[in-house]
C-alpha positions in Angstrom: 113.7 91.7 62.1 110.3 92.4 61.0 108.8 95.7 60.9 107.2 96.9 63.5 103.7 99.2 64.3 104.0 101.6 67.1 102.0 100.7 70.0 99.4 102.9 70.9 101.2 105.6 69.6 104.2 105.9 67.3 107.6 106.9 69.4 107.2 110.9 68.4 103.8 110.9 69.7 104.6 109.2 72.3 107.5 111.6 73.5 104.6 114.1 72.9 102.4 112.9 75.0 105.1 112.6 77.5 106.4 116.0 77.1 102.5 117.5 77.8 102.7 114.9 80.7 106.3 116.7 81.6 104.3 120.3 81.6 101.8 119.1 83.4 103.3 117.5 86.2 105.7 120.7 86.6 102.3 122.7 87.4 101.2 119.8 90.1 105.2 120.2 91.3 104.6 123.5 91.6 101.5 123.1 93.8 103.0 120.2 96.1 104.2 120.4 99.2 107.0 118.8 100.1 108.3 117.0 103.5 106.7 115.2 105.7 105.8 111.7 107.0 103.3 109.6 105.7 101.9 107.1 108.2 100.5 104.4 106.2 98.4 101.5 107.7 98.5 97.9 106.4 96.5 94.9 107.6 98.8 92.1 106.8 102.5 91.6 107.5 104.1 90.1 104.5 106.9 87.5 104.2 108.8 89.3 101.4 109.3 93.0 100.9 109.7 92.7 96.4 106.4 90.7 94.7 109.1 88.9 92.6 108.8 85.2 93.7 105.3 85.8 94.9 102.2 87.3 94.5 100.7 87.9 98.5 98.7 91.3 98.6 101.0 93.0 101.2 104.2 92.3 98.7 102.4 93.8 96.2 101.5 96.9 98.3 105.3 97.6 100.1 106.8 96.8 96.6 106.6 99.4 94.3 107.7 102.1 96.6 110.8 100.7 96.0 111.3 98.7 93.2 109.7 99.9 89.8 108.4 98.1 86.7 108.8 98.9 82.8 105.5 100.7 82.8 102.4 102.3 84.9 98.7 102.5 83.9 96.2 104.7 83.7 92.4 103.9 85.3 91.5 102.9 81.9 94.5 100.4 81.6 96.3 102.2 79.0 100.5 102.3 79.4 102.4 105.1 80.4 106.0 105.4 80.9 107.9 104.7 84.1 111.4 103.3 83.5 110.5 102.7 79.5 110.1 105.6 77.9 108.7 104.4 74.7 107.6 100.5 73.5 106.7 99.2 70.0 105.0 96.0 68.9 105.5 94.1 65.8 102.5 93.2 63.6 103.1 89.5 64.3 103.1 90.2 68.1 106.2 88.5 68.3 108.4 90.8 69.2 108.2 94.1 71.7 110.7 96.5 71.7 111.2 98.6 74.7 113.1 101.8 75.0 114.4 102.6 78.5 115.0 105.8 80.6 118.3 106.8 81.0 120.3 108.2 83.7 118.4 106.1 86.5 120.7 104.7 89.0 120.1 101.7 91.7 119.9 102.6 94.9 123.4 101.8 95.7 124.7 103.8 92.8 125.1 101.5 89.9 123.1 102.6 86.7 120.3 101.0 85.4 120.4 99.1 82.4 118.8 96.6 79.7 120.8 94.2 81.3 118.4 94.4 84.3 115.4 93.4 82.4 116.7 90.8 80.6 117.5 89.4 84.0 114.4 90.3 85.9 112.0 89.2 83.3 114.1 85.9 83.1 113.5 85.4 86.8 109.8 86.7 86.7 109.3 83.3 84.0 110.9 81.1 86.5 109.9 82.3 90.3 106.7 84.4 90.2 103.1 82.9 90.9 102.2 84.3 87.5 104.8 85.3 85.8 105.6 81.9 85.0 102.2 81.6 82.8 103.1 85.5 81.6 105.9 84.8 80.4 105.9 81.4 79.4 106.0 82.4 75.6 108.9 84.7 75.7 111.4 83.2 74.5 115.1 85.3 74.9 115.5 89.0 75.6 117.6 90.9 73.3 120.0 93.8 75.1 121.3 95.4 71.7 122.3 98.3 73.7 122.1 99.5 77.5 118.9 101.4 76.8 117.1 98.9 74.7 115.2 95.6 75.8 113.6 93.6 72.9 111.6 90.9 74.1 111.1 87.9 71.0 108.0 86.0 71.8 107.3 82.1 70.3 103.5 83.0 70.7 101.3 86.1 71.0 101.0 87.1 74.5 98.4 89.8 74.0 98.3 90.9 77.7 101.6 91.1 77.8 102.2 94.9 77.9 99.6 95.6 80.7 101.6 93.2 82.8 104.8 95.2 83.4 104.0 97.5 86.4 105.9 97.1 89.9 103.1 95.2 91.5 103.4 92.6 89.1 106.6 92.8 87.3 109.3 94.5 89.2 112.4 95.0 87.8 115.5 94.0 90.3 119.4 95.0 90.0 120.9 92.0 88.3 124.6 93.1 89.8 122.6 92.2 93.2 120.6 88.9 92.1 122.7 87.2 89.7 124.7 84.1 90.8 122.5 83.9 94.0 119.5 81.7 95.2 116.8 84.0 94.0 114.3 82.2 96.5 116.3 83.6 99.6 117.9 86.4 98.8 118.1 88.6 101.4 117.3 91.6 98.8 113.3 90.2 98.2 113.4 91.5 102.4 115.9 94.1 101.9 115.3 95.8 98.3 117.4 98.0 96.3 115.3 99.5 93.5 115.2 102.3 91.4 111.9 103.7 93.0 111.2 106.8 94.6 111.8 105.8 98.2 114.4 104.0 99.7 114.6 101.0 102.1 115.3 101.9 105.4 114.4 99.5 108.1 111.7 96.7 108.6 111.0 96.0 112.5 109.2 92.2 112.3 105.7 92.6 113.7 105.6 96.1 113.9 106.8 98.0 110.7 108.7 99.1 107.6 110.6 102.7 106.8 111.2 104.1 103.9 113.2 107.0 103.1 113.0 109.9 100.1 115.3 108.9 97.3 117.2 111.9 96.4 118.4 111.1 93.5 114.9 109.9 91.8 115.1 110.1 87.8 111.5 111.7 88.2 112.7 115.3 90.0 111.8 116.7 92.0 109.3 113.8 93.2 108.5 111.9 95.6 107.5 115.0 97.8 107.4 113.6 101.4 110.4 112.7 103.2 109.3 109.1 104.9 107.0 106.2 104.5 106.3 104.2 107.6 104.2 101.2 107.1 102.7 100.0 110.1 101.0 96.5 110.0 97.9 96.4 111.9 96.3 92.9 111.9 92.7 94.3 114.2 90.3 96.2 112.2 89.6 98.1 115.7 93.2 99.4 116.0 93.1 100.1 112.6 90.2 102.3 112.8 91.8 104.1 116.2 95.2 104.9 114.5 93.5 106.9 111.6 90.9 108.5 114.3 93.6 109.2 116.9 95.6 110.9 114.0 98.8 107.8 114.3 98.1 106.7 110.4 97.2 108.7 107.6 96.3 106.2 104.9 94.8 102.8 104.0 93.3 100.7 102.6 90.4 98.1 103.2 91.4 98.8 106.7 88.4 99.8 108.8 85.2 97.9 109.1 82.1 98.6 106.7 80.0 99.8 109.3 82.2 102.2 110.4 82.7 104.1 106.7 79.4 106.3 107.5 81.5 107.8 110.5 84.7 108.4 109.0 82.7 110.0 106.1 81.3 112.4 108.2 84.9 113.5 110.0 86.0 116.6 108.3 89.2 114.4 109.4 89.3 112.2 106.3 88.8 112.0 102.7 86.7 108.2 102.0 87.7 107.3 98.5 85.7 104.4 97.3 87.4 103.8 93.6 88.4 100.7 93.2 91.5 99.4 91.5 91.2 98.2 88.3 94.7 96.9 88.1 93.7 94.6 91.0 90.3 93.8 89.5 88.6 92.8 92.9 86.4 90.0 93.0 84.9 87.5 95.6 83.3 84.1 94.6 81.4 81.0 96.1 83.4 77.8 94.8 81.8 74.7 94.4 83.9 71.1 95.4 83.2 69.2 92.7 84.4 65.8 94.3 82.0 66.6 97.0 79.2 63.7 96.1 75.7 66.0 96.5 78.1 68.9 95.0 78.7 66.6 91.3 74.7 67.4 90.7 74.4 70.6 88.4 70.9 70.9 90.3 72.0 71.1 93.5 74.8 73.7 92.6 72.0 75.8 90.8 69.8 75.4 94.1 72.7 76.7 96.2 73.0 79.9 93.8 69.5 80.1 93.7 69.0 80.4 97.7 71.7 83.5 97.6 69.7 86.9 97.7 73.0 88.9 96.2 71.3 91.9 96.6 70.4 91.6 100.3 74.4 90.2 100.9 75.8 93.9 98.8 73.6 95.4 101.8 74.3 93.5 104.7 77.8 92.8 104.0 79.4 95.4 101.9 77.3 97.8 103.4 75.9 98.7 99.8 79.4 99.7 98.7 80.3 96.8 96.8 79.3 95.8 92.9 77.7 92.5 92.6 77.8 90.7 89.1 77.0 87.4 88.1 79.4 87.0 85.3 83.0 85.1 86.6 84.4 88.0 84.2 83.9 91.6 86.3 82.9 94.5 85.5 86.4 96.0 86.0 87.4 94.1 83.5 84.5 96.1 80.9 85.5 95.1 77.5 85.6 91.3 78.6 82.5 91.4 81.0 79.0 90.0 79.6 76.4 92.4 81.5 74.2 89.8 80.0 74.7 87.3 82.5 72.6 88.2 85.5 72.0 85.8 88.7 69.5 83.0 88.8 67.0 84.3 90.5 66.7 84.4 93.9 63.8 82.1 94.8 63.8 79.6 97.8 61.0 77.8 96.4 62.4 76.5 93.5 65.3 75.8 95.2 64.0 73.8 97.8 62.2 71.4 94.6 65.4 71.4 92.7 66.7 70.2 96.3 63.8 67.5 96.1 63.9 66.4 92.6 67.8 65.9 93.2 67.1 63.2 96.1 68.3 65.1 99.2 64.7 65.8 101.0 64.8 66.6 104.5 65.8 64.6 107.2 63.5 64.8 110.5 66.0 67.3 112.1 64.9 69.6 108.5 68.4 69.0 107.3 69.3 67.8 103.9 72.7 67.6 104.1 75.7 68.7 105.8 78.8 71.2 104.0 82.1 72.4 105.1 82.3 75.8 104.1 86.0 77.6 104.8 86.5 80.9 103.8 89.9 83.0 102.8 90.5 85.3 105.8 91.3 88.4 103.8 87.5 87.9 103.4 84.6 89.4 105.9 84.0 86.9 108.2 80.3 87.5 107.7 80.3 86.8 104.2 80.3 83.0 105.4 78.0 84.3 107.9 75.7 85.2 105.4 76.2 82.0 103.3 75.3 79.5 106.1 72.2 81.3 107.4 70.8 81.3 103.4 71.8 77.4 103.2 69.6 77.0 106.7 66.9 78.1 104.8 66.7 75.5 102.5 67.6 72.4 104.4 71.3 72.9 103.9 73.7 72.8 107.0 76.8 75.0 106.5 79.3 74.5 109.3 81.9 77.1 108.8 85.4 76.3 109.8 87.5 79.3 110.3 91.4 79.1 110.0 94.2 81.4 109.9 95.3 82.5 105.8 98.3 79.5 105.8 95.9 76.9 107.7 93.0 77.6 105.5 95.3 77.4 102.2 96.7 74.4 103.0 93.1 73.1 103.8 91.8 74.1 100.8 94.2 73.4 98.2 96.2 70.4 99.6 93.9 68.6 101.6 91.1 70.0 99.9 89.1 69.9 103.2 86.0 71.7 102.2 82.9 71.8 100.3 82.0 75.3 99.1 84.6 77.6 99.7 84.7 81.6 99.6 87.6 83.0 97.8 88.9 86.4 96.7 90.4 85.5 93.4 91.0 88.8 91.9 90.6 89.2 88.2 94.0 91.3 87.7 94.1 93.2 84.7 93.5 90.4 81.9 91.0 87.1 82.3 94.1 85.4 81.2 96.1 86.3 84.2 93.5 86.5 87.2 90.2 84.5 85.8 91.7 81.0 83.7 93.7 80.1 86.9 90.3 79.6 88.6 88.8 77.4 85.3 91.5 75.8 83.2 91.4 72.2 84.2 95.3 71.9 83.4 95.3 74.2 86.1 94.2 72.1 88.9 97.7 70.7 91.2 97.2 69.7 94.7 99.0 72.2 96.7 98.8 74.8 94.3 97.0 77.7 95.9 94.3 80.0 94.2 94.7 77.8 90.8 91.1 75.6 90.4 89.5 75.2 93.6 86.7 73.2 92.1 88.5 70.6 90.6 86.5 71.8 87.1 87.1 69.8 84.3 85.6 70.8 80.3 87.2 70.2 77.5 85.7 72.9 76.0 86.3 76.1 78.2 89.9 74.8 78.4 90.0 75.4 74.3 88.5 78.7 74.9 90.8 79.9 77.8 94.0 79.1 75.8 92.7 80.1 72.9 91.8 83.7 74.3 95.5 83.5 75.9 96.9 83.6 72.0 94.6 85.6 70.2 95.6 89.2 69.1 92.3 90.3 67.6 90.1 91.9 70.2 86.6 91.6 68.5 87.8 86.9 68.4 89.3 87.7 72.1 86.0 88.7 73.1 83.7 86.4 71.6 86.5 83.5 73.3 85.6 85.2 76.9 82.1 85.3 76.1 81.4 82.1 75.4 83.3 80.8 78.0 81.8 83.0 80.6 78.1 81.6 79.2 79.3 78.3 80.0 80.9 78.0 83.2 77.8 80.0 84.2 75.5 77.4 82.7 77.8 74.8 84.5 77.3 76.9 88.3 81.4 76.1 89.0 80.7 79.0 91.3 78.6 82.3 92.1 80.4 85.2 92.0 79.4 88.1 94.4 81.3 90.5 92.1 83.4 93.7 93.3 84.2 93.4 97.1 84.5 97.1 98.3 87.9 99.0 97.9 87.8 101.8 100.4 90.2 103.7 101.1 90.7 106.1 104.3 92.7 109.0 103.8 94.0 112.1 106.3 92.6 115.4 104.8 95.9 116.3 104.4 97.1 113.8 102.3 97.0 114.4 98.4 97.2 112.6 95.4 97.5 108.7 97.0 96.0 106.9 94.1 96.9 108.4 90.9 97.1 105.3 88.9 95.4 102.0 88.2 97.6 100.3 90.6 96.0 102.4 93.4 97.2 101.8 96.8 100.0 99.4 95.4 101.6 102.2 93.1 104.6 104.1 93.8 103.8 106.6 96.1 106.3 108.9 94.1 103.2 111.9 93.4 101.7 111.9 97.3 102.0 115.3 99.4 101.4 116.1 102.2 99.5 120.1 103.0 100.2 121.8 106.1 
């Protein structure tokens, strides 16, 4: 085996750091309250209960109070322990070495073992949305002992240890998965995790309890007794259960314009972070095999007739981060601040219009586009888009559909011209941003993955070589450079950071501790008297 460098911090630091972490947490214990029900609100009801043969928001959300991953992260991205305790990399970045927390049992008693990620990181490759690209390079998983997990990679994967929370790597009970059709088991409905709550009861169309786990590794958390999820599709209701005192917490669940008044309530707490394990982002994507859409001019016209500034105000409500680069400014040490929008100038972008061929007709159109939009997005983000386009001759007809209708228009009939997407950039350009460029990407059928039907040789070299590369400073320069040149290109305009905002009951404490925000564990929320 070849030597190895610690990561981050050698293992005695490490179990430094954790014992301060230890000390520390005993103080918050101490200052806790414990019991109670938290009412928590979300929008969307999900298919599965465990994100681990897919990737749909809600999933992601319910998931982690139940199943856990290898590790958590801090709002600067950085690892901390959760069922590994410690983790080492070798120089080559070949091989990652994992030590695991002992004396955690399943929720049905049996004990937790290397055995269980070996087999969830196995399945992870094979089933999930993007654990398939994640994991692609690993190639075994070593279980030398019941507390060690080495993984042996064929290639650098230097992402790869920012990937292994709940949300996006959960860790499942082998004993439960194993020799079943991992697709349809009932447990991806009906978890058993090692988490701080346990699953309870999930009433279709209504909502999903979750009990205290009692025997939790992490003592003497999770403080409150219950979690009851309630799925809410109307933003209206949504806004009356917090107000009427039926929900206590959520997120992105009330309009914009009504954030003013709920920040005024000595009711609630309005947290505005946003999640930088998520990395939010909404974009503008271009249909390349959309004749008028194939001209770079008429794309740059488009982007030009988009005042971003006056859509942060009208349609985030000014609580929103707009940036022009398809790398956000979550992600910081991959973002180019440099690249700022074309500017906003109708003008010009009625001559670029011209020049391209496409004057107006006698009506004052140019030319007709279907523009669909992902529902988890405002409606009047599309809104906002077609009255801009009237501006300049350009007639936007917005088609609205339900979230399956409008993926299967968009990325199996490809039904649409410019679409509005909220392709999040996750925690690594690798994971959330080269799905959207990559031209080895593009599949009919295959949501989220190339809308645009993009195609250049050269950001594909860029993207994969970024993918490999271990040295930050070359990593960089790769995102860069590609970011420069599918900006020069227009495949899209990107609005930047939708708002995140989450409502909170005075009385609820501590509900977004970690990077994962809304979608961590839950295991450090109180609730005060």
């Amino acid at each position: 085996m070849s030597s190895f460098h610690r990561s981050f911090k050698p293992f005695w630091k490490l179990g430094l750091a954790v014992a301060a972490g230890s000390l520390l947490a005993l103080d918050a214990c101490a200052q806790a309250r414990s019991g109670g029900t938290l009412n928590w609100i979300i929008a969307n009801e999900p298919a599965l209960f465990v994100p681990l043969t897919t990737s749909a928001g809600s999933s992601c959300d319910l998931g982690p109070k139940v199943v856990e991953g290898l590790l958590t992260y801090d709002y600067k991205l950085n690892p901390l322990p959760l069922l590994a305790t410690a983790w080492s990399v070798s120089k080559d970045g070949l091989q990652y070495r994992f030590e695991l927390r002992k004396g955690v049992q399943w929720h049905d008693g049996k004990d937790f073992t290397s055995a269980d990620v070996a087999f969830s990181i196995e399945t992870l490759k094979q089933y999930h949305p993007r654990g398939r690209s994640t994991f692609a390079n690993v190639e075994r998983v070593e279980t030398p002992d019941a507390h060690t997990a080495l993984l042996v990679l064929s290639r650098p994967v230097p992402y790869l240890l920012t990937a292994l929370s709940g949300t996006e790597s959960p860790i499942v009970p082998k004993h439960l998965y194993a020799g079943t059709d991992i697709q349809t088991s009932k447990y991806n409905r009906e978890p058993v995790g090692t988490g701080p709550f346990v699953f309870r009861e999930w009433v279709k169309g209504s909502h999903v309890v979750l009990d205290r786990n009692p025997n939790y590794w992490d003592q003497p958390k999770p403080y409150v007794d219950r979690v009851v999820a309630r799925f809410i599709p109307d933003a209206a209701a949504r806004a009356l259960a917090l107000e009427s005192g039926a929900a206590d917490l959520g997120t992105k669940v009330i309009p914009f314009s009504d954030v003013e008044r709920f920040k005024v309530s000595p009711k609630f707490t309005v947290d505005i972070r946003s999640f930088p394990y998520l990395g939010n982002q909404q974009q503008l994507y271009f249909n390349f095999d959309t004749p008028q859409l194939k001209d770079v001019k008429v794309r740059r016209a488009i982007a030009q007739s988009l005042d971003m500034e006056a859509f942060n105000q009208l349609v985030w409500f000014g609580y929103g981060t707009i940036a022009a680069a398809a790398v956000g400014p979550q992600l910081s040490k991959y973002h180019d601040p440099n690249i700022k929008y074309y500017p906003f100038d109708l003008k010009q972008a009625e001559a670029a219009l011209d020049d391209a061929g496409y004057k107006r007709g006698a009506d004052g159109v140019r030319f007709k586009l279907r523009l669909l939009y992902n529902p988890y997005q405002d409606k009047r983000s599309a809104d906002f888009v077609r009255q801009s386009l009237a501006r300049v001759g350009i007639d936007a007809v917005i088609e609205s559909y339900d979230f399956a209708t409008y993926i299967t228009k968009a990325y199996t009939e490809r039904a649409f011209d410019i679409a509005l997407e909220q392709l999040a950039n996750m925690f690594d350009p690798t994971v959330g941003v080269q799905r959207v460029f990559w031209s080895k990407n593009f599949k009919i059928g295959l949501p989220f993955a190339n809308p645009s039907h993009y195609v250049n040789p050269e950001v594909d070299r860029l993207l994969e070589a970024a993918a490999i590369e271990p040295d930050e400073a070359k990593r960089y320069q790769e995102f860069k450079d590609f970011q420069r040149l599918v900006y020069a290109d227009v495949v899209s305009v990107e609005f930047g950071t939708d708002p995140q905002i989450t409502i909170a009951a005075k009385k609820v404490k501590n509900y977004l501790p970690t990077a994962e925000g809304i979608r961590g564990s839950f295991s450090e929320v109180s609730l005060e008297k």
